[in-house]
N, C-alpha and C positions, 0 to 999 in steps of 0.2 A: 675750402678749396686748397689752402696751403698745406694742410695738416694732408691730404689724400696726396699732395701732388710731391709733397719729399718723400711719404709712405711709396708711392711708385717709383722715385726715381731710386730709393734704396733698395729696391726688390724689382728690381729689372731683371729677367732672364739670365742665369749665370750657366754656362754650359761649357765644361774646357774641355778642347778637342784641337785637333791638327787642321780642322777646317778652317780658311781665311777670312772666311766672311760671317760664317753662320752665327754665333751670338751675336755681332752687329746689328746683321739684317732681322732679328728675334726684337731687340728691344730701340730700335729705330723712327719705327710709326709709334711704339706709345710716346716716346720722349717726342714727338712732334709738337706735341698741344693736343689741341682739342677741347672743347667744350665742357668733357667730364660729367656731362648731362647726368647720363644711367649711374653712374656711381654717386652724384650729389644725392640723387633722390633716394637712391637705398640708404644713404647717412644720414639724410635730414630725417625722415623717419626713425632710427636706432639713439640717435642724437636727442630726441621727442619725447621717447618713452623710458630708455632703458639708455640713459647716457653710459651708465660705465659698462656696457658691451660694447661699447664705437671702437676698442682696439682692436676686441675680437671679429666684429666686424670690416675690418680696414682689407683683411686680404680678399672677401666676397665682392668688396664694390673694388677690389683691381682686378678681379674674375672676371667683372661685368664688363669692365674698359679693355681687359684682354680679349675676349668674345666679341665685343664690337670691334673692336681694332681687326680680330682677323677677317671679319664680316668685312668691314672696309677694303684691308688688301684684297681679298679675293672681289670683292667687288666690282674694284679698277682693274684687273686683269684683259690683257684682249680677248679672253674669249667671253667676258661679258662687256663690263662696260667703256676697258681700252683706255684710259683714264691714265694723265700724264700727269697730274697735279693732285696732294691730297693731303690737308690741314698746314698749304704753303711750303712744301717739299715735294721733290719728286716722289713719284710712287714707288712702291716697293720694286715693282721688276722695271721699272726704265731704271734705274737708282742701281740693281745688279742684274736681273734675269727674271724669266718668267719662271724658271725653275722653285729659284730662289725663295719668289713673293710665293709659289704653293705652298714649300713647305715650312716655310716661316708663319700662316697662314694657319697650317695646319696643327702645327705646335702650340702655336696664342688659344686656338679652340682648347688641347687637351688640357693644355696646363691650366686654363682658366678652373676645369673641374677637380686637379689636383687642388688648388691653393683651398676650394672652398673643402674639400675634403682633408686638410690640415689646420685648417685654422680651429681655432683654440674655441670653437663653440660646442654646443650641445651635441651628440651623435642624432640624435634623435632630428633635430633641426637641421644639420648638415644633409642627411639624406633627403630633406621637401627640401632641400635649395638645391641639393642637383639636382633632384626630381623636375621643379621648375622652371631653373633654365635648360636645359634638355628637350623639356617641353614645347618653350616657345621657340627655342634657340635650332630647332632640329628640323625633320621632314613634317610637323604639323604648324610649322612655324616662319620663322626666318627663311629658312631654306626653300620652304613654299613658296614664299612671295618670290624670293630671288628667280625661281624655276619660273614661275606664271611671268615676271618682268622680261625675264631671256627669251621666252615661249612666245611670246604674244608680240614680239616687235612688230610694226606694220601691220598688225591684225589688230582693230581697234576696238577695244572693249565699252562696257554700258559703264555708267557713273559708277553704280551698284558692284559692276564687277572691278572696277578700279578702284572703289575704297577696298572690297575683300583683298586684295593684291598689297595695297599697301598697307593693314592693318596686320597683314602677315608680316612683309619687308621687312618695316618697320615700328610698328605699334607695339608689337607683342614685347619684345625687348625692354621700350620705356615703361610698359607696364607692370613686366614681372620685375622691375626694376622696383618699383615701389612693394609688389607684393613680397617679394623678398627679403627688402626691410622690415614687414609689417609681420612677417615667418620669425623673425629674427628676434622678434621682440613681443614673440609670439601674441599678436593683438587678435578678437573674437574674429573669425572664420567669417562672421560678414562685411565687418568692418575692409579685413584682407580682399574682400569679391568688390567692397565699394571700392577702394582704392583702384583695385585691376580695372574696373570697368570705366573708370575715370582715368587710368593711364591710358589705354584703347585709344578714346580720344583725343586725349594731350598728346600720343605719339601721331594719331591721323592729322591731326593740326599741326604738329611738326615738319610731317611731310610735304603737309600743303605750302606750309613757311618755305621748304627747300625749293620746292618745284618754281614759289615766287621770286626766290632770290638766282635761281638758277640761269631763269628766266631775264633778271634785270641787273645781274651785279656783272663785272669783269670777271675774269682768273684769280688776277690779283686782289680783288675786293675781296671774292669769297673763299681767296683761299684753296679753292679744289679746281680741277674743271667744268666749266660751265658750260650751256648751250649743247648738249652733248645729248639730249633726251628728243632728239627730231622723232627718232625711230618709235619713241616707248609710249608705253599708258601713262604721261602725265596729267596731273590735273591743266595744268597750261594746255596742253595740246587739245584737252577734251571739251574745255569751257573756257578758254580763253583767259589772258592777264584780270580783265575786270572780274567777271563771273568768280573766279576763283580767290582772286582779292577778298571779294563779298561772301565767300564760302569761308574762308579763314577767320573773317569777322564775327560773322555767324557761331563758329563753332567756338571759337576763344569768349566770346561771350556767353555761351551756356556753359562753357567749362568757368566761368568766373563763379557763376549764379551758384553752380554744385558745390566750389569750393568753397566758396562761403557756407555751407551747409554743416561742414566738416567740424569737429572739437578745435576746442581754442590754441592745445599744444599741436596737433596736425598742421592749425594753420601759421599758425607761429612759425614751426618746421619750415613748412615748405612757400611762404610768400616772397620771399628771396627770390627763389628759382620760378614761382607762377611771374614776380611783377618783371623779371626779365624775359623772359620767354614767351606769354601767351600772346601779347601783340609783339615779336621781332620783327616778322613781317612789314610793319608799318615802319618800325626804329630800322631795319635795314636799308629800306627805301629812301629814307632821307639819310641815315646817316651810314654807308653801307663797309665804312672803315671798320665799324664797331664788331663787326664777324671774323674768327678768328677757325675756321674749317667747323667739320665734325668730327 
């Protein structure tokens, strides 16, 4: 985590220009925090196989916290979720303008596809990693979920059609998160579809984790704004605190069972991040200091 989080704070956004704010409001929400989820998992994999690619790889997992970063500000935006709080800072437009958070927003997305398309990897490989996040990160993906979440306020969806909603949102992201590492280090094409299909999950259980914490923690506990999801297709709203509890349990334990399944250096890689993350849910609940945004 320390080696990715000096690599970002020395490759923050550099843009010189006569505008007052604009590089600010560019490298603002990364330097907030955050979790660093998507880019631990594409290093812990690169780190597993192919340790001395992890420099070459350093700017794709800041591609991926760039891409999520601008997923976030536009996220909190009023004309979707109006969001005043976000990894224990104001948001980007209460912070300057709603102008502002767009196109600061809008920048984190392109540059995220420049850094992957200069870094110091394979051409050949560079092209499936834009390929990839573009994929999930675009209209069949992120952007999807986000539209069905906007679309469907007060219109309440089946179980079935709120995991599709969030498995776009949010899944896709944590997923090509690992498969991008597994491109990177170029591991056999099933191994990469085991991984994906096993981040799907680990990001649907992520969300469930949020929807619980959103659910039960303060502003200040978790960081972002809470309580803010009356209107949407949460798991909370659709099965309730318990039900959904026992949904999260459910699924963190099949995702244990798989991961165990996994080669010795995969799991080596990545149990750091499974033994913190797969029950947070529970660890939030009693200890709910311990959350530091997304």
């Amino acid at each position: 985590m320390q080696r990715f989080e000096t690599y970002l704070e020395q490759n923050l956004p550099k843009v010189t220009s006569f505008h007052p704010i604009y590089e600010e409001a560019l490298g603002v929400m990364l330097k907030a925090g955050g979790k660093r989820f998507r880019p631990m998992l594409l290093l812990s994999i690169v780190e597993a196989y192919e340790p001395m690619l992890y420099e070459g790889a350093l700017p794709v997992a800041l591609a991926m916290e760039m891409f999520h970063t601008y997923s976030l500000i536009h996220d909190d935006l009023p004309a979707m979720d109006n969001a005043d709080l976000r990894r224990g800072h104001q948001t980007l437009h209460k912070r300057f303008d709603e102008v502002t958070a767009i196109l600061a927003g809008d920048a984190l997305n392109s540059d995220a596809f420049y850094l992957i398309a200069k870094a110091p990897l394979r051409e050949d490989v560079k092209i499936k990693l834009v390929e990839l996040l573009a994929r999930d990160g675009g209209s069949r993906g992120m952007v999807l979920g986000q539209a069905l979440d906007c679309y469907f306020e007060n219109k309440p969806l089946t179980l079935d059609e709120v995991k599709i909603l969030h498995t776009n949102k949010t899944a896709k992201l944590i997923a090509v998160s690992l498969q991008m590492g597994a491109a990177i280090v170029r591991l056999d094409t099933k191994v990469q579809q085991a991984l994906y299909d096993f981040g799907i999950d680990l990001g649907l259980l992520f969300q469930i984790q949020d929807d619980i914490i959103d659910e039960t923690q303060s502003e200040e506990e978790a960081g972002k704004t809470t309580g803010n999801d009356g209107d949407k297709n949460s798991f909370i709203n659709l099965l309730g605190l318990e039900r959904t509890v026992q949904e999260a349990d459910s699924l963190a334990h099949d995702l244990q069972e798989r991961f165990e399944a996994f080669d010795e250096r995969l799991q080596e890689a990545l149990r750091p991040l499974m033994d913190q993350y797969l029950y947070r849910h529970k660890t939030k609940m009693c200890h709910p200091e311990l959350d530091s945004g997304s």
